[in-house]
C-alpha positions in Angstrom: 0.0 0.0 0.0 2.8 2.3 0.2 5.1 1.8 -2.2 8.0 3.8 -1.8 6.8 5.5 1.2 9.4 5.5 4.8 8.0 7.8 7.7 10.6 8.0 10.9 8.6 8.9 13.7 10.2 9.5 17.3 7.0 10.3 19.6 4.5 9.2 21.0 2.5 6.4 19.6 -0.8 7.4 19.8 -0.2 10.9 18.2 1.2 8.5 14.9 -2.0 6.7 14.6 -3.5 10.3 14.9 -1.4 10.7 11.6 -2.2 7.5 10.2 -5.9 8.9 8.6 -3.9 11.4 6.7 -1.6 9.4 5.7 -4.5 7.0 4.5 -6.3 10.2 2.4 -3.5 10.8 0.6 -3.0 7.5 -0.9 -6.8 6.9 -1.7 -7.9 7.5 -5.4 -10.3 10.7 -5.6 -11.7 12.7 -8.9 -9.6 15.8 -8.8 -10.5 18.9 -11.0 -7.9 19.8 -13.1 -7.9 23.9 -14.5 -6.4 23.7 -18.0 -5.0 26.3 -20.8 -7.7 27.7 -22.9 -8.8 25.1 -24.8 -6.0 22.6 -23.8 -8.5 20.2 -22.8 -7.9 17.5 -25.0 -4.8 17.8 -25.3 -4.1 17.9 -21.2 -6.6 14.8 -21.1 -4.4 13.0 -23.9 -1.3 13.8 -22.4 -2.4 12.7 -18.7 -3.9 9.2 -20.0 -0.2 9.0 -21.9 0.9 9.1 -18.0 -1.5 6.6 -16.7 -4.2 8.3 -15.6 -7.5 7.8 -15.2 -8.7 11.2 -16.9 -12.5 12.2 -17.7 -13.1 14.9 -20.2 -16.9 15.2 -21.2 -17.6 16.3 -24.4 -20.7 17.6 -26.2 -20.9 18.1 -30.2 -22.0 21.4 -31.2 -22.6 22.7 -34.9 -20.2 25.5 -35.9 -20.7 27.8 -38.7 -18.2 29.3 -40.9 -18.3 31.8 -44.1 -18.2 28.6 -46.6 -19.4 25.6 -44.4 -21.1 24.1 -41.0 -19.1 22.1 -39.1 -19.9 19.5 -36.1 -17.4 19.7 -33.4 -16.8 18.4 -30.0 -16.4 20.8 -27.4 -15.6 20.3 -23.7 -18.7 20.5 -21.7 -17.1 22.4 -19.0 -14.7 25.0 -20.7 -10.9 24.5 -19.1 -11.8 21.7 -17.0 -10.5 17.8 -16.9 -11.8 15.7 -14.2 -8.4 13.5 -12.8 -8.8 10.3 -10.8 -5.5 10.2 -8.5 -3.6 9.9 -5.7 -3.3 13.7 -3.7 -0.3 13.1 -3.1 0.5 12.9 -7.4 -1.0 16.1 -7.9 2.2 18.1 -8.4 3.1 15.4 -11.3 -0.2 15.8 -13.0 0.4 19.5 -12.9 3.8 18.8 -15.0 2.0 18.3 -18.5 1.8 21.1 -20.8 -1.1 23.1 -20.6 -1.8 22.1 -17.6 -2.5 25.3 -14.5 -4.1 24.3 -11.1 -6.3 22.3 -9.4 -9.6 24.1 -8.6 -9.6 24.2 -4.6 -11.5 25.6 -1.7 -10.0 27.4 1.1 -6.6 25.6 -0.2 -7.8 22.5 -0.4 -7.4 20.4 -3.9 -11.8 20.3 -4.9 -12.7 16.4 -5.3 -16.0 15.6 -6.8 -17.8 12.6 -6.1 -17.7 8.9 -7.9 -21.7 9.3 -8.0 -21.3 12.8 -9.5 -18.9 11.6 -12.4 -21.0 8.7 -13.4 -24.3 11.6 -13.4 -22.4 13.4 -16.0 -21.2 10.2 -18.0 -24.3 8.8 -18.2 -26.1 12.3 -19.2 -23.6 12.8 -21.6 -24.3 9.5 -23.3 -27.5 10.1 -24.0 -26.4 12.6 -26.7 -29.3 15.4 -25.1 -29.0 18.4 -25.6 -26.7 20.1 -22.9 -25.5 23.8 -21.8 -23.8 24.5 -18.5 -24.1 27.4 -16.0 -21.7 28.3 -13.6 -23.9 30.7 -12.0 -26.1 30.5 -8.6 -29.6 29.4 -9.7 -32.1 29.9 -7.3 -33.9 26.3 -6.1 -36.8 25.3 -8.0 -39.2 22.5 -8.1 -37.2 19.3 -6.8 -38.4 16.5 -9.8 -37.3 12.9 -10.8 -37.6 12.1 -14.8 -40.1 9.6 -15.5 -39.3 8.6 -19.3 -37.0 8.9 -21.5 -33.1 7.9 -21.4 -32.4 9.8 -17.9 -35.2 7.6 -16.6 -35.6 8.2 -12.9 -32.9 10.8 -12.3 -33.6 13.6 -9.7 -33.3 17.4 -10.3 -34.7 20.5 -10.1 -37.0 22.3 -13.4 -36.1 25.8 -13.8 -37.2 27.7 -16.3 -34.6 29.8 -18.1 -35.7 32.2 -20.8 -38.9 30.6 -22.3 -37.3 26.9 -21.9 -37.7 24.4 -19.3 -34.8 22.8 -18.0 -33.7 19.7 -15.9 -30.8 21.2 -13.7 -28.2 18.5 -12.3 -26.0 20.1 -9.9 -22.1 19.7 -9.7 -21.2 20.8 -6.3 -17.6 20.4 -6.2 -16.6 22.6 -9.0 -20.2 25.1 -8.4 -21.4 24.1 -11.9 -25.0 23.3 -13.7 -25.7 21.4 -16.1 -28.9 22.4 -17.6 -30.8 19.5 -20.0 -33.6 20.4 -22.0 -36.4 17.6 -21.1 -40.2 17.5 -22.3 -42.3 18.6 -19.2 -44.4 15.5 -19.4 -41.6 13.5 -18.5 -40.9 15.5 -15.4 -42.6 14.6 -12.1 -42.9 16.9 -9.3 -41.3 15.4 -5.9 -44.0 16.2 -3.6 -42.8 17.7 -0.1 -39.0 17.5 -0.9 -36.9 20.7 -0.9 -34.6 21.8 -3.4 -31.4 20.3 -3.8 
């Protein structure tokens, strides 16, 4: 379990195994949230898979118009971000591949986000719907769960946003939306459950 790891410790016992926990969180694997180069994000994500990485970059396709032609394109979902599954205590080494910045943190802490709320975007992303994102603070709505359709029995909140309805899934560890547009008839209103 620690490979390459030697700790010489003269006090007390008890204060170690005080240690031990930390020691522990730094060898465990979290999603990290990786700040990259303007539009670097593929090329960070290549570069850190190269390295061994477990590395999740979601990407949306998005038509793009020129003078002489249209053009379909993947984009990143969530400009300037890759999402890094690692050890905190490889950080600095992630940080060593071009284009590469910072990782997002709170109050100097490195930001993790959740196994639960990785597999939410994967599987959201799969489904090829349509998808924007929103970094802003969007006040609570109705609390829902979808009741058709390929995000079948997900829970959110419906806002409504212009003259659209959306399906907001929050993203707490990096403070972002993602906002799906869903068919109102396959929303079901959570009775008596607040906001997420």
């Amino acid at each position: 379990m620690f490979q390459g790891f030697f700790y010489f410790y003269s006090g007390n016992k008890d204060d170690f195994l005080d240690l031990f926990p930390r020691i522990q969180t730094m060898q465990e694997l979290h999603w990290y949230v990786m700040y990259t180069t303007s539009r670097a994000e593929k090329k960070v994500a290549d570069r850190l898979q190269n390295e061994g990485l477990e590395v999740f970059l979601p990407l949306v396709e998005e038509l793009r118009q020129w003078s002489d032609r249209k053009k379909k394109v993947q984009k990143a979902l969530f400009n300037g971000y890759v999402f890094v599954k690692t050890h905190r205590n490889n950080l600095w080494n992630c940080l060593q591949v071009p284009g590469a910045v910072k990782f997002v943190n709170f109050s100097g802490v490195p930001a993790t986000i959740r196994e639960e709320d990785v597999e939410i975007i994967q599987r959201v992303v799969a489904t090829g719907v349509a998808i924007e994102t929103d970094g802003s603070e969007i006040a609570p709505g109705e609390k829902v769960k979808v009741i058709g359709g390929s995000l079948q029995n997900m829970i959110g909140e419906c806002i409504e946003k212009g003259n659209k309805d959306y399906f907001l899934i929050r993203i707490p560890g990096i403070y972002q939306n993602m906002l799906v547009t869903i068919p109102r008839k396959f929303l079901q209103v959570i009775e008596g459950a607040a906001a997420v």
